[in-house]
Structures are given as structure tokens and as C-alpha cells.
N, C-alpha and C positions, 0 to 999 in steps of 0.2 A: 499317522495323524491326518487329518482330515485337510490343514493348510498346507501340506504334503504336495495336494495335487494343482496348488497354485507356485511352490516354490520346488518342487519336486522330489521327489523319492529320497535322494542324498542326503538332501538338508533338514528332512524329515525321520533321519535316521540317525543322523550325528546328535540331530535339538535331543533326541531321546537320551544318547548315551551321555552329553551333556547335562543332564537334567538326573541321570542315576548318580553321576560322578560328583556333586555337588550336594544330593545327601548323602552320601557315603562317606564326605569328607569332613562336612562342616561338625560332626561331634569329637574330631580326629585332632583336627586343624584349628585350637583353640586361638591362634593369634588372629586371624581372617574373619573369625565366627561373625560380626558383625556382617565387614561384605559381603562372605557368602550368602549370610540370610538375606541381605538385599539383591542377592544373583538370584536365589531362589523367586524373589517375590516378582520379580521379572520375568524369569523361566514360566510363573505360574499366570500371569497375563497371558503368555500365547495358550497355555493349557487352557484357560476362558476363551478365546479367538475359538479354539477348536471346539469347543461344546456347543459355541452359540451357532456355530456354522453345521457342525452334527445336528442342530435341532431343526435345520432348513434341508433335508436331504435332498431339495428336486434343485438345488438350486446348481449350474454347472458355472466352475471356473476356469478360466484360461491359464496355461501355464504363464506365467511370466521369467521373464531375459534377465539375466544379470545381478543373480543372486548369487553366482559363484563365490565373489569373496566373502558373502557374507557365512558361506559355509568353508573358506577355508575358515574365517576367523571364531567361527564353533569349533572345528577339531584342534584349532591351537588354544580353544579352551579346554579343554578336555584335559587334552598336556598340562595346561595350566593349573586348572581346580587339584588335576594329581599329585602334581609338584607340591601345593601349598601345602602338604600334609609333611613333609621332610623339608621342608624350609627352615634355616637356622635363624634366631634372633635377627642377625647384625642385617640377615636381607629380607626384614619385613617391609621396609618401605618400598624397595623395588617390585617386591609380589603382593603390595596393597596397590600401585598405582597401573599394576597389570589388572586387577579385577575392577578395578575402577572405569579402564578405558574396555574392557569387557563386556560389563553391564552396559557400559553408552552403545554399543558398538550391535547389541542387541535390542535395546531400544529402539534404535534407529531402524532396523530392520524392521520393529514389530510395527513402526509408525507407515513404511512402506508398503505391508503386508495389508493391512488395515484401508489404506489408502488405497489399495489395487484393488481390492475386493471392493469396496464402495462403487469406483469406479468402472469394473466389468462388469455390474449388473444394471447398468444407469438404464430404462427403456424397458426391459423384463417385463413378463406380465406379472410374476410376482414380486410382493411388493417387497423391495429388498430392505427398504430405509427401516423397514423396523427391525431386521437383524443387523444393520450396520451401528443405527442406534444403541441397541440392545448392548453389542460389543462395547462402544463409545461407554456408555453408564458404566459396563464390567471395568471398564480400563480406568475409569475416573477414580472408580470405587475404591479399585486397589492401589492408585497412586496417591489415592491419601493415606489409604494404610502404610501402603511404603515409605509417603514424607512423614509419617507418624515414627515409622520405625527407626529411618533415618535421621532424624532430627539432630545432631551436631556429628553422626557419624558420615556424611555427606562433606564435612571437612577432613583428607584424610589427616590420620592424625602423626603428629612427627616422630622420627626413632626415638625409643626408649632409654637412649643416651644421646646428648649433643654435647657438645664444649664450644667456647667461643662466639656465643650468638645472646648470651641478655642485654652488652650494652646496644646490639644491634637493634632488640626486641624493644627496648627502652626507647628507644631514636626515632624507631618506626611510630611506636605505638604513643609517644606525643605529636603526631604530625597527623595521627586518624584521629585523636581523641577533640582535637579541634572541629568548631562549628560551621566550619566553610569546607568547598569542596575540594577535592585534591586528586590528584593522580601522581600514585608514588608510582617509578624506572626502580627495583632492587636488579641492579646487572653485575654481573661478573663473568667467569671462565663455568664451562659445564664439568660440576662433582664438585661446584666450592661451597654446597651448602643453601641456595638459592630458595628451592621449595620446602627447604628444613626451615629456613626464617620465616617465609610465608607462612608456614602452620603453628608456628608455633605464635606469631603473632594473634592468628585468628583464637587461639585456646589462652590467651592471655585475660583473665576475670575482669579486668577492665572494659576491653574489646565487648567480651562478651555481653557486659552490663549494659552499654552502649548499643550496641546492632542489635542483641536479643536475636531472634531467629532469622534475621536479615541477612546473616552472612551469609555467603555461597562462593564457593572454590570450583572453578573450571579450568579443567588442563586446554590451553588452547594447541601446543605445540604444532602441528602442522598443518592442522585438518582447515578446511575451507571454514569461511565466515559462518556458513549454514549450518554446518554441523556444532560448532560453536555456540551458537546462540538453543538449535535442539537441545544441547546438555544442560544450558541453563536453564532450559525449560524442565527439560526433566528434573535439577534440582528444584525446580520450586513447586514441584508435585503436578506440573499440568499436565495435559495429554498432548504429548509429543509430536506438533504437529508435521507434514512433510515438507519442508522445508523446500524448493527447487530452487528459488532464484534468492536471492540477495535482499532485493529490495524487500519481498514478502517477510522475510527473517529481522529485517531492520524493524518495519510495522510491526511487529511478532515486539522485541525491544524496547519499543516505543510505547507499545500500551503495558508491559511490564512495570518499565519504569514509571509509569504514572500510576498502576497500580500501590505502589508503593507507598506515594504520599508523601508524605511530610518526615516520614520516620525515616529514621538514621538507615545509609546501607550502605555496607561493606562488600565489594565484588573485588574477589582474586582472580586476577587472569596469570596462570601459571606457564611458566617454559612456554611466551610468549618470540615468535619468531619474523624475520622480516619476513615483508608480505602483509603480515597483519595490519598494516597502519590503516585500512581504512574500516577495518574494528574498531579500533582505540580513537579513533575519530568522531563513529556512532556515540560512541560512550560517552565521550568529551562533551556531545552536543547537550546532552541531558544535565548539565551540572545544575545542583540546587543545595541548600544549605545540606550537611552532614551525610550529603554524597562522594564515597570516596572510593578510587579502586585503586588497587596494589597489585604491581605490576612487575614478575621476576622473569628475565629476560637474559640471551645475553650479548643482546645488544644493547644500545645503549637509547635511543630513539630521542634525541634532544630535541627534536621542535615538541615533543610533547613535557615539559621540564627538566630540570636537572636532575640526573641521576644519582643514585645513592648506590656506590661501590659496593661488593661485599669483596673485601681482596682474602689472602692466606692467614692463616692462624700464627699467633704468639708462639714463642719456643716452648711454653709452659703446655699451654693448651695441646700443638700437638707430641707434648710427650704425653700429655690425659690421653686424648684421643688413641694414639699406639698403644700403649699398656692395653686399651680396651678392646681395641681391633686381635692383638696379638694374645687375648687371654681368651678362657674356653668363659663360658657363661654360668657353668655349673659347678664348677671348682676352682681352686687356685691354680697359676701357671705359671709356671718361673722366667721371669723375665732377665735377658739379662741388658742388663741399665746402660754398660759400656756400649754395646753395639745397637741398641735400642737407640741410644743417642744420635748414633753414626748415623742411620739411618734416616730420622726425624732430619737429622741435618741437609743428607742428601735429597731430601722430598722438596724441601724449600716449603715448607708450611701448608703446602696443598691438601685440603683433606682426602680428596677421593685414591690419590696416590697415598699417604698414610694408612687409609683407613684397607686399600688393596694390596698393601705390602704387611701392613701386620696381620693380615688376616691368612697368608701367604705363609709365614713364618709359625703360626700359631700351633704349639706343640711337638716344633720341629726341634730334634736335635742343634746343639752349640755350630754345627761344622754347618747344616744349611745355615747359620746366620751368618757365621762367617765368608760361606761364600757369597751371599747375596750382597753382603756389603763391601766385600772385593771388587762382582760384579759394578755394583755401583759406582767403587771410587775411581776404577781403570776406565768408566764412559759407557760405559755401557749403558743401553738407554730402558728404565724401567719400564718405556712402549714395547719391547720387543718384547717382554713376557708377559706380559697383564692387557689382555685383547680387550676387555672392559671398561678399563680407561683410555688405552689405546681408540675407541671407539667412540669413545666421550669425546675427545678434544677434537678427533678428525672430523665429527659432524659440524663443528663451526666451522671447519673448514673450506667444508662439501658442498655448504650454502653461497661460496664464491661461484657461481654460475659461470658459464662460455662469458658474458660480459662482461664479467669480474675477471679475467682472468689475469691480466695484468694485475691485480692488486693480488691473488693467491700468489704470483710469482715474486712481489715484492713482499709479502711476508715471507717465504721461504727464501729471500736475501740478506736478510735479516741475521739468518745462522754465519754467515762471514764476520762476525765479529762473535769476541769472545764472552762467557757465562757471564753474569753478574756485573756489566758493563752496561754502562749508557753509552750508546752508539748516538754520536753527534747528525745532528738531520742535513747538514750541509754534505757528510760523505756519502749520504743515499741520495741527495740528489743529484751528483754526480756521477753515481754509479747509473742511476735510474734512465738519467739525463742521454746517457748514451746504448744502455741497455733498450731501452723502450721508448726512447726517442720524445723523453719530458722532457723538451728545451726549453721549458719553463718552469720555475723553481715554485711557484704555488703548486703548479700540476703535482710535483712529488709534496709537496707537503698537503696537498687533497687525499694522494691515497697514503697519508700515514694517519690522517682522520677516518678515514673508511675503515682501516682497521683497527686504529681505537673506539671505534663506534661500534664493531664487531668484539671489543676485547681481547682482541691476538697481537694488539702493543699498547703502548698507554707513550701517551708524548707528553712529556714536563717540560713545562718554559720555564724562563727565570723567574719574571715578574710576572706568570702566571696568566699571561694571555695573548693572542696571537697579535704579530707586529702589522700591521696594514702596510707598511713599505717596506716589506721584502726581505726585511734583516732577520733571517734564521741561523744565525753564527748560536746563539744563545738554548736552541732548541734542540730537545736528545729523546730517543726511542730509549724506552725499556722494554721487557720482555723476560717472563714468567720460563724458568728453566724448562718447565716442562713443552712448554710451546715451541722453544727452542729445540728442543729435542723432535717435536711431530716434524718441524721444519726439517732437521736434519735426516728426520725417519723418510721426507719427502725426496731429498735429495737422493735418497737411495733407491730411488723408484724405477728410474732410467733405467737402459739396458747400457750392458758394459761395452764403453766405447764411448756411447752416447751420448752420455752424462751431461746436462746445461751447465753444470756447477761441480765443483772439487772443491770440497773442504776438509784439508787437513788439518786435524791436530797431533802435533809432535812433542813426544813428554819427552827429554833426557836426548838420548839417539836411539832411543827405541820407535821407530819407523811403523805407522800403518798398517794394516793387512791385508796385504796383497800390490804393495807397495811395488815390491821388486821385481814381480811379475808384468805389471803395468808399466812401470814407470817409463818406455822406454817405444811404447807402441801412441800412434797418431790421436787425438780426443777432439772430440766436438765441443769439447768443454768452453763455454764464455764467458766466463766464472769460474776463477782461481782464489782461495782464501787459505792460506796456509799461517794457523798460531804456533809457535813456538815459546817453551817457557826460558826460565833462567836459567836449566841447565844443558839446552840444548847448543852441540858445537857449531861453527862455523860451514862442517861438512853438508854438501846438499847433493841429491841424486840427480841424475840427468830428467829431465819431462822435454817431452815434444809437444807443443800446444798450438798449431798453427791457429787455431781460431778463436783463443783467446782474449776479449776485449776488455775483461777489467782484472787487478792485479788486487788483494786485501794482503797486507803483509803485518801480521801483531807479534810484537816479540816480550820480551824482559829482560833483554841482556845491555849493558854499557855500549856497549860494540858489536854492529848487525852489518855484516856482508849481503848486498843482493846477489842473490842465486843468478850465475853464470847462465841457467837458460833464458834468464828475461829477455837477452839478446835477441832468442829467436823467434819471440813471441811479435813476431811483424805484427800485427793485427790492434793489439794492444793499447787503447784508447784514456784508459784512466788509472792510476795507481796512486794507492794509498796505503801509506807506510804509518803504523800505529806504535811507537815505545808504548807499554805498557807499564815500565816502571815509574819511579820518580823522579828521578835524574837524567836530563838530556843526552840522549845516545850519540855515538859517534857513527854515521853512516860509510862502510865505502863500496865498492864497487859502481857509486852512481852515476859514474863514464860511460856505463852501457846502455844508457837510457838515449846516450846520441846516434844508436843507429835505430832507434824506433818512430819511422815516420810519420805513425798514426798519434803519435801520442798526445793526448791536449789536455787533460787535464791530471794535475798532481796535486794530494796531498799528502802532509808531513807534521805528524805529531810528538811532541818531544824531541824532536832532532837538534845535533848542533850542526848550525849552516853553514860556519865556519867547514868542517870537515867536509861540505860538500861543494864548495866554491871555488876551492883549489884548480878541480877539474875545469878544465876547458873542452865546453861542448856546445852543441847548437841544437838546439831543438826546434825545429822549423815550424812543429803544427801544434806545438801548446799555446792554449789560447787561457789557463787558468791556473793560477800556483795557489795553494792556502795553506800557512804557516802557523801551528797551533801548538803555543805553549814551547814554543822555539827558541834558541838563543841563535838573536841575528845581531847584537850589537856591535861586533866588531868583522862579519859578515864579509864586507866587500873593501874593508879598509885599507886588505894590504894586497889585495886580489887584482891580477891582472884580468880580467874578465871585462871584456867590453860586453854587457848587460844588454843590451839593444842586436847584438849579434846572439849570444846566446837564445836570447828568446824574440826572434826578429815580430811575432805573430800573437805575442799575450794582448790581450785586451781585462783580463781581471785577474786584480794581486790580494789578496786577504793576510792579515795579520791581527792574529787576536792573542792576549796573552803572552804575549812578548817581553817580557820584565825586565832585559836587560837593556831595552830599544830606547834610547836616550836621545837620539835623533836623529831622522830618519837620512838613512845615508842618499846621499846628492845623487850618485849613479843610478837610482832608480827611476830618479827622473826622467832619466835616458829613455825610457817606455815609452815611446810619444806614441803607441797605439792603443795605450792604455783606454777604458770606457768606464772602469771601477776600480774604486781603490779604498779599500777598507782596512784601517788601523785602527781595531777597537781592544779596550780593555790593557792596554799598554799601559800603564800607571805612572810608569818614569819617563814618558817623553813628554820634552820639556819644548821644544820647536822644530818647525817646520822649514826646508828650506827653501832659501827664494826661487830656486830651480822648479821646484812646483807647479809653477806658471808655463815650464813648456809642457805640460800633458793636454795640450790644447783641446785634448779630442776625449776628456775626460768629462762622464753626465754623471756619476756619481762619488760623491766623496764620504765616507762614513769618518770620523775622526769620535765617535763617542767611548765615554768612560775614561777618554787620556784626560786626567784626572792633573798633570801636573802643565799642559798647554795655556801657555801664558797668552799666546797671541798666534791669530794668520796670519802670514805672509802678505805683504802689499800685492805682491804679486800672482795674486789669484783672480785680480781682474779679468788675466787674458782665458781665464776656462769661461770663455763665452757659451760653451757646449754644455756645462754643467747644470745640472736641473736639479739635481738635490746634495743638498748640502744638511749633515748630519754631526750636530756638537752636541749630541744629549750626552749630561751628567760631565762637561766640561768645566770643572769646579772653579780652575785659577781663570780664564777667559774672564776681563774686566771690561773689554771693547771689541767691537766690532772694526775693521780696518774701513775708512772712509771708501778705498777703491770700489767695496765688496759692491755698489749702486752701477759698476760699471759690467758687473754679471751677466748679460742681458738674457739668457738662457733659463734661469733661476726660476723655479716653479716649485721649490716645498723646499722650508726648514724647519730642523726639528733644532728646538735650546732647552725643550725640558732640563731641569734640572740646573738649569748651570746658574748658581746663587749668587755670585759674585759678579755678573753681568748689569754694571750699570747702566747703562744707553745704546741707543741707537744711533749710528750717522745719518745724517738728512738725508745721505746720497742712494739710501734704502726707499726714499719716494723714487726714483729711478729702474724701481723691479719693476717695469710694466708687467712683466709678465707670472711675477708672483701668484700663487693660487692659496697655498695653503700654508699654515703656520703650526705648530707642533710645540706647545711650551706648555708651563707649570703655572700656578695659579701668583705667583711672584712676576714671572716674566712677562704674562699675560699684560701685566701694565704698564711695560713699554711699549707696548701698540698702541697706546692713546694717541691723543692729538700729538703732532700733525698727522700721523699716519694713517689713523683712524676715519679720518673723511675723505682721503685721499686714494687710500690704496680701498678702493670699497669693494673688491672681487676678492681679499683675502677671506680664507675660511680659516678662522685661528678656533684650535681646537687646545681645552686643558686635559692633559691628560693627568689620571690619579693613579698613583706610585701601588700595585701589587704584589709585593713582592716572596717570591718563593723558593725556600730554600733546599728543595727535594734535586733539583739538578745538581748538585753541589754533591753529591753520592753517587759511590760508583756502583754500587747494588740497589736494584730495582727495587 
């Protein structure tokens, strides 16, 4: 070909076979036949390029640099147009959105091609502009024919079966049909159906009634803003200009959208990725009435609105969805229902795992189901076999760059706690805290939003939105089994020895693989997480772990011995003990914790503390204990433990959940190095004792939700140190203690909630140093006069009750 000798011989070879391969197929290849004809009518532009440039023979062109990819991406069509003639049903949409980024990807080329020839004859004696012209007209010509031919098949169109998505399409599609502007976020996980909503909204007779030929579908997924904004040119039939810098492609935008006018217009930006935001900021700038774009991502990009989930499928739906994956398209296929079940069960509602395991099974003998769902039920991770989904989820992952890289590694900490678990956000910041050196508890709950932002956790509050002072006792991570799984696919990444992390799980006494081989040789390991269920014994294997610094220990048994090696884990910085059943466990060997020098931070969930007070030990370098859902009421009652020796170095004590805590025993008082002291959610304690008053070096006191707290202590006066003071949702409190005026330290209280709080003492003109006030719109009106002209630096804030009941579940 004659454009040959500007893009060279190769590429000039391949366009050909490329261009044989594509009629050969398209009367072959009836599911494509549309794209193809639109690959063709593409193909047949450069065939124009080359005539009009045959008809100038004296004219010489320069070869041009850096065409290379553009001819690998001609021979991986070639592969491609070939494929689509054996392509099965269930993968038309995967080989419709390959010919899609195809045709772009040739376009973009022919606008280059076009553009260099223009520009290598600029000066010439002959006059080139009328064959550059000449070309231009031929290009215009045929991209109306093309937007002619194209006309709604430029939306690609959805698979031939979906399940699970009209109340979705119903949601969307009142939110576009409105007269103002909008920019719909559709985010979730990559294979949960994302660009199947997208299309099918746009093919919705409503939609359509509305936009008329206005809509336009653009993959943005990774490609530069430039190339971006060329596809959309290419959908709207123009000629394709060369885009180089950014701002040229914005103006390019700019005068589109005002071509527009007045009439309604619908822009999809599809498998939209970070990086993109100052696309979707262009876009943003043009809002006018019945300007809307729909936006499926999977992230989540909140400064530009709230996003619209699309999470896993109903039990119903993905049993539709398997029967269909798992049957042939041309006949009947005998399902069997029992282990079909198993299956859908094991998937957790995911489609693209569903729709890859039935597809997997389909027409296979009784024994492969059986074993696939052996496989499955013994842990086996559906990533090791299915490289396709496997590939899916790691690419959210991948997008964690070098300065992300602390946040890929607290998602992969994530796999130490157990399946179908809310993992409480106070044990990762603890973990984190010493792992990565987040000595501060927003920092960890920053990157538990980065990756709910990214979709590889999702964080549930109680009342549904984040606390401004610092109380995340209330806040839990979920996590989509399968993410869980890429995590732990991560974990296996290291080389042996290596390893950052050890996560064991222990079914019965059946042990690991390669357990007794290892067990026994040195680890790099800094992260230990060993779950055991209800039927595992007491017996544990020796581990050497000198470097060691954090301990996850989940069980289900009544009675949980700590493993004899913890002793030697010198290094050992945090540990956190999980019951996972219902009933407070009886812990012992917890004597061994007193030769671990490092140790400073402990947590204990479902434990009786009784069982573990007996012991007499010292822990020199804990500086944090948190008590969750514990029974401590009779605790230290008969306990000779002098408390102050034991933990000569705590500075914060946490108790939340505590139901049998009736009040709070006096020897704790003994803490006098205590800095925080949090008793929330304790329901039956009823008072405080006067001993209280020696944590002199105490700045924070949380006391909210003790629901049965009749009164403070007079002697709270002396925490002159204390700066916030916390009684939200303290129902029985009727008074404030006249002392509390002699606080002098006092800079933020929170009384939300506590409805039974008559008044205030006068001696509250006395908080000089008061800032901010935290109450309900009842409490709100004891701050009137006198206070009110008085204390005039307070910022009293009403906060409104949100309350949500999704943490309350232990399945995400």
C-alpha cells in the first residue's frame, strides 16, 4: 500500500491480512456482524488514504517513528477478527469490547497517519493541501456513513442473558430521566456486572425516548484524557482529530458540548480508573439542564457525588445465573441442583466467579462437580484455577502504586481474621500502628477509606458516619470472600522463609501443608494469624519466629491455651486474641506474656478476665489493653494482683461490651499513668468510683452508652489533665456534679443523647477553657443563658441520630 512507505513495509502488511481476515469472517461470525462491519468501514478509510495519495505519485514521504505498537495491535487483530468466528454465546461481550477498543485503536492511527502526511509536505512545490483536503472530505464522507451505520450499535450492546440488574436499571434510570444535571459513580469489585448496568440502561425505551441519538458509550479504562476524548469524537461521526496535548482535546470537548445545545445528553464513561479525575472534572465543568453522565468505576471517587453500589447477587438470582453459565446454549444440560447449590454458596454471590465456575463444570461428569466443590469447601482458592478472574480482582490491586504501597499491604492484613467476619477497626489500628508505624489512629482509619474507595473493603459505622473525635471502637471492615482470597493468594507470594505474614488455618488437627516441614526452621515472618475452629485440640507444633511483631489468634473453643512458642517470640509488639464463638472463653497459659518485653499492645475479645488475673505477671512495655465483649465484673475482686505493678507503663484501657461490669472495680484506679480510659456500651454499670479522681494524668474519659450511670463522681475535679469528657447516650445522668467547673483542662463535651439531664451547675462558667460542645437538639437548651453570653468561645454542635444496623452482622 502506498501509506506503506510512511508507516512502513510491516505495517503495511499486517493492515492487509487484517483487512482479508475481517471479510472472511464477518458472514461466519454472525454475533459481531455489526462491529465487524464497522472494523471494515474503518479498514476501508485507510483504503481511501491510499488511493488519494496513489493519485499524487511524485509526492515523497518520510518514513515515520513509532508506529510500532500500532502494528503490534493490527496482528493481535488478526488473532482477534479469527477468534470471533468460534466464540461461544456466554463470551460475546468480552469479544464485542475487544473489537470495540480495536476500531479505536485504528482510528487513532489513521488520524496520525493523516496528520504526518499533511505535515511532511508543508513548503513542497507541489501543492499538497488539495490532496490532504481531498483525503479530509473522503474521511468525513465515510464517517457519516459509518455514524449512519453505527447508529445505537456504538452502544455496546449487553449479554443475551443477565439476572439481577432491573431494580438496578429502574434506580439509575429515575435519576437520568430527571431535568437537571447529574453525574451518576456505578462502582463496585471488577466481574460484578458494572458495564452490564451501563448498557443496559442506555437500551432502556425510556433512555432512549429521552437522549434519542445523544447517547454515546466510551471505554475510558486506562488510556490518556486524549485518546478519550478521540473515541468520543470518533462516536459522534467527526474526523478524528490528533489529539497531542490535553488542553487541545479539552477545547476539542468544549465545542462538542455546546454543539449540543439544549438537548438532552447522555455520556457513559465506562471502567473509569483513578488517574482520571481531571476528565470527570472537564465534564463536570459543562453541566446544563438534561446533562447527565454515568459513571462505572471501581472506585468509588466521592468528591464527585455519592456513589451507587452495585454489590453481589441474591441466592436466587445466582442460582439463575449457574444453571446458565453451567448449561450448553443449544440443548438441555443436566444440572445437578445439590451441588449447584454448594457451589453458588461457595461463590458468595459474585457473578464473574459464578458465571467462571459454571462455565468450568458445564457438561462435565457428576465426579468433576464433586470434586470442584470438595476443592472448594477444604479452602481451596477458586484464584488458583480460574486465571481470568484471578486477573480481574488483582488489577484493582495493581493500581496500588510504589506510594500506595502501605495501603496494598494493609489490604493484604486484612486476610488475619476470619471469612465472613467484621474485623473491628480498632484491631488494625493496632496492628498497623506498629506494623507501619500509624501512631495515629485517623492515619489507620485514612487507609481503611482508600481502600473502601478502591472497593477492596467497605467500612460500616454504627450510626453511619464517621466520629470527629477519634472513637472507632464502633467501626468494622468487611470483605468480599473473594478479595480475601487474592489477599491470601498475596500472601503466597514471598519466597519460603521469607514470608511477611503466616496465615494459618487449622480445621480439626488436621495441620497445613507443609506445616511439619517448616515448622521448625527461623521466618522472617511479622505477621502471625493462626484461626482454629471448634474442633481443634489444645496441641500446637513448635514455630521459631524471632521477628515476629504482631500475634492474630481466632478460635471457637470454650477453653483456648496460648501456644508455648509465644514465649519466644521476643520481638512481639501486639496481640490479639479473638473467641469467635458465643460464650466467653476461659483463656490459659497467659503467664507467658510476662517474658515478652516488647509487648504494648493487647487485645481480648470474648475472654473471661477472671481466668486470666489469677496470674501474677508484669508487663513492663504495654502501654494498651482493649476489652471486647469480656466478662470483667468480678475480675480483680478476689485477685491479689497489685494492678499498677503489673502494668507499671499502660496509658490506655478500653472496655466496650462488658455486660456483667456493674462497677468499675477501684484497683484500676491504681493506673495513675493512665491518658485514656474508655467504658463504652456497658449497660449495667451503675457508678463510678471515687477513686477516679487519682488518674490525674487522664485527658480522655469516654463513659458513653453506660446507659445505667446515674451520676460522676465528685471527685473528678482533680483530672485537671482531662480535655474531653464523653457521656453520649447516658440515659439515667440527671446532674452534672457541681465540682466538674473545677476541670480546668476541659476543652470538648459530648451529652448527645442523654434525655434525662436536667441542668447545668453554674460552676460550668468556670471551663475557661471550654471549646466545643457535642449534644442533641433537647440538650442543646441548657446552654442558654447564663451560659450562653458567657462562655462565648463555645462551638455547640447538634448532632442528628444515623443510625445503622449493618455492623450488627457478622457476614459482610
Amino acid at each position: 500500500m502506498a501509506f506503506a512507505a510512511v508507516g512502513g513495509a510491516g505495517l503495511g502488511a499486517v493492515f492487509g491480512a487484517l483487512l482479508d481476515g475481517v471479510i472472511a469472517v464477518t458472514s461466519k461470525a454472525t454475533m459481531f456482524e455489526t462491529h465487524l462491519r464497522d472494523l471494515k468501514c474503518t479498514l476501508d478509510l485507510f483504503q481511501q488514504v491510499d488511493e488519494d495519495v496513489r493519485q499524487h505519485p511524485n509526492i515523497l514521504f518520510r518514513p515515520m517513528q513509532g508506529l510500532e505498537s500500532f502494528e503490534i495491535e493490527m496482528k493481535k487483530g488478526v488473532q482477534l477478527v479469527e477468534k470471533c468466528s468460534k466464540v461461544r454465546p456466554w463470551n460475546k461481550p468480552r469479544y464485542t469490547r475487544k473489537l470495540i477498543e480495536l476500531d479505536s485503536s485504528l482510528r487513532r492511527l489513521l488520524s496520525v497517519l493523516t496528520a504526518h502526511i499533511a505535515s511532511d509536505q508543508r513548503g513542497r512545490v507541489i501543492n499538497v493541501a488539495t490532496v490532504v483536503n481531498h483525503i479530509d472530505a473522503n474521511i468525513a464522507a465515510q464517517n457519516q456513513n459509518v455514524n449512519q451505520i453505527r447508529g445505537w450499535s456504538a452502544i455496546p450492546e449487553p449479554p443475551p442473558f443477565t439476572v439481577g440488574l432491573d431494580v438496578h436499571v429502574e434506580e439509575l434510570k429515575l435519576e437520568l430521566l430527571k431535568d437537571e444535571a447529574s453525574m451518576l459513580v456505578v462502582t463496585g469489585l471488577g466481574g460484578c456486572g458494572k458495564t452490564t448496568l451501563a448498557q443496559k440502561v442506555c437500551e432502556d425505551q425510556k433512555v432512549k425516548e429521552k437522549f434519542r441519538s445523544n447517547i454515546f458509550f466510551v471505554i475510558v479504562s486506562k488510556n490518556t484524557n486524549c485518546l478519550v476524548v478521540q473515541e468520543l469524537c470518533q462516536k459522534t461521526g467527526s474526523l478524528v482529530p490528533a489529539l497531542q496535548e490535553e488542553a487541545i482535546a479539552f477545547n476539542w470537548l468544549q465545542e462538542f458540548l455546546k454543539k449540543t445545545g439544549q438537548d438532552p445528553l447522555l455520556l457513559v464513561l465506562d471502567d473509569v480508573w483513578l488517574g482520571s479525575e481531571s476528565l470527570l472534572d472537564k465534564f463536570g465543568e459543562f453541566k446544563r439542564p438534561n446533562y447527565n453522565i454515568l459513571v462505572t468505576s471501581r472506585f468509588q471517587f466521592p468528591r464527585f457525588g455519592p456513589a451507587y453500589p452495585l454489590g453481589t447477587l441474591e441466592q436466587g438470582d445466582a442460582m439463575t445465573l449457574f444453571r446458565h453459565a453451567a448449561s450448553r446454549p443449544d440443548r438441555s444440560s443436566d444440572i445437578q441442583e445439590d451441588l449447584a447449590k454448594q457451589i453458588v454458596q461457595l461463590c458468595k454471590g459474585f457473578p464473574l466467579a459464578i458465571t467462571t465456575i459454571g462455565r468450568s463444570v458445564c457438561e462435565q461428569p457428576t465426579e468433576i462437580w464433586k470434586k470442584r466443590v470438595a476443592e472448594l469447601s477444604r479452602g481451596s482458592s477458586i484464584l488458583d484455577s480460574e486465571d481470568y478472574l484471578f486477573a480481574c480482582l488483582k488489577s484493582s490491586l495493581d493500581a496500588l502504586d510504589e506510594r500506595l504501597a502501605v495501603i496494598k499491604e494493609c489490604f493484604i492484613d486484612l486476610a488475619s481474621f476470619p471469612e465472613d467476619r467484621c474485623i473491628p477497626a480498632v484491631a488494625l489500628i493496632d496492628m498497623w500502628a506498629e506494623l507501619y508505624g500509624l501512631d495515629e489512629d485517623f492515619r489507620s482509619i485514612a487507609h481503611i477509606h482508600e481502600l473502601t474507595n478502591r472497593n477492596l473493603a467497605n467500612l460500616v459505622t454504627r450510626n453511619g458516619k464517621m466520629e470527629m473525635d477519634g472513637y472507632y471502637s464502633e467501626h468494622f471492615v468487611t470483605q468480599h470472600d473473594m478479595l480475601r482470597n487474592l489477599a491470601i493468594h498475596q500472601t503466597g507470594q514471598d519466597e519460603i522463609g521469607q514470608e511477611k505474614r503466616l496465615i494459618i488455618e487449622i480445621c480439626g488437627d488436621n495441620l497445613p501443608n507443609g506445616w511439619t516441614e517448616q515448622k521448625n526452621k527461623p521466618k522472617e515472618t511479622r505477621l502471625l494469624s493462626i484461626s482454629t475452629d471448634g474442633l481443634s485440640s489444645a496441641k500446637w507444633h513448635d514455630m521459631h519466629l524471632p521477628k515476629a511483631e504482631v500475634l492474630v489468634l481466632n478460635f471457637q473453643t470454650e477453653n483456648y491455651v496460648l501456644p508455648k512458642f509465644v514465649k519466644k517470640m521476643s520481638k512481639l509488639k501486639v496481640l490479639i486474641v479473638t473467641n469467635c464463638g458465643v460464650l466467653q472463653a476461659d483463656l490459659s497459659n497467659f503467664k507467658l506474656l510476662g517474658s515478652l518485653a516488647n509487648l504494648k499492645r493487647i487485645r481480648l475479645e470474648r475472654i473471661s478476665i477472671p481466668s486470666i488475673s489469677k496470674n501474677s505477671m508484669q508487663l513492663k512495655s504495654l502501654q494498651k489493653i482493649s476489652l471486647f465483649m469480656c466478662s470483667i465484673g468480678q475480675a480483680f475482686s478476689n485477685s491479689s494482683i497489685q494492678i499498677l505493678e503489673a502494668f507499671p507503663n499502660l496509658v490506655e484501657m478500653n472496655i466496650d461490651y462488658c455486660n456483667d461490669l456493674v462497677e468499675l472495680p477501684a484497683k484500676l484506679c491504681d493506673l495513675i499513668r493512665l491518658k485514656k480510659l474508655s467504658i463504652t456500651n456497658c449497660h449495667k454499670l451503675s457508678a463510678l468510683p471515687e477513686e477516679i479522681g487519682k488518674l490525674v494524668n487522664l485527658e480522655v474519659l469516654r463513659l458513653r452508652s453506660s446507659t445505667e450511670l446515674e451520676r460522676l463522681p465528685g471527685s473528678i475535679k482533680n483530672l485537671k489533665k482531662l480535655s474531653f469528657l464523653d457521656i453520649y447516650n447516658c440515659l439515667s445522668i440527671k446532674n452534672l456534679p457541681e465540682e466538674i467547673g473545677e476541670m480546668s483542662g476541659l476543652r470538648k463535651i459530648n451529652m448527645g443523647q442523654c434525655s434525662r439531664l436536667q441542668g447545668l451547675p453554674l460552676s460550668v462558667l468556670n471551663l475557661g477553657e471550654l471549646r466545643e460542645v457535642i449534644c442533641d437538639e433537647e440538650t442543646e437548651n441548657l446552654w442558654g443563658e447564663p451560659f450562653k453570653s458567657s462562655l462565648i468561645n463555645i462551638n455547640i454542635t447538634v448532632a442528628k441520630e444515623q443510625h445503622n444496623l449493618n455492623w450488627l452482622y457478622n457476614k459482610p
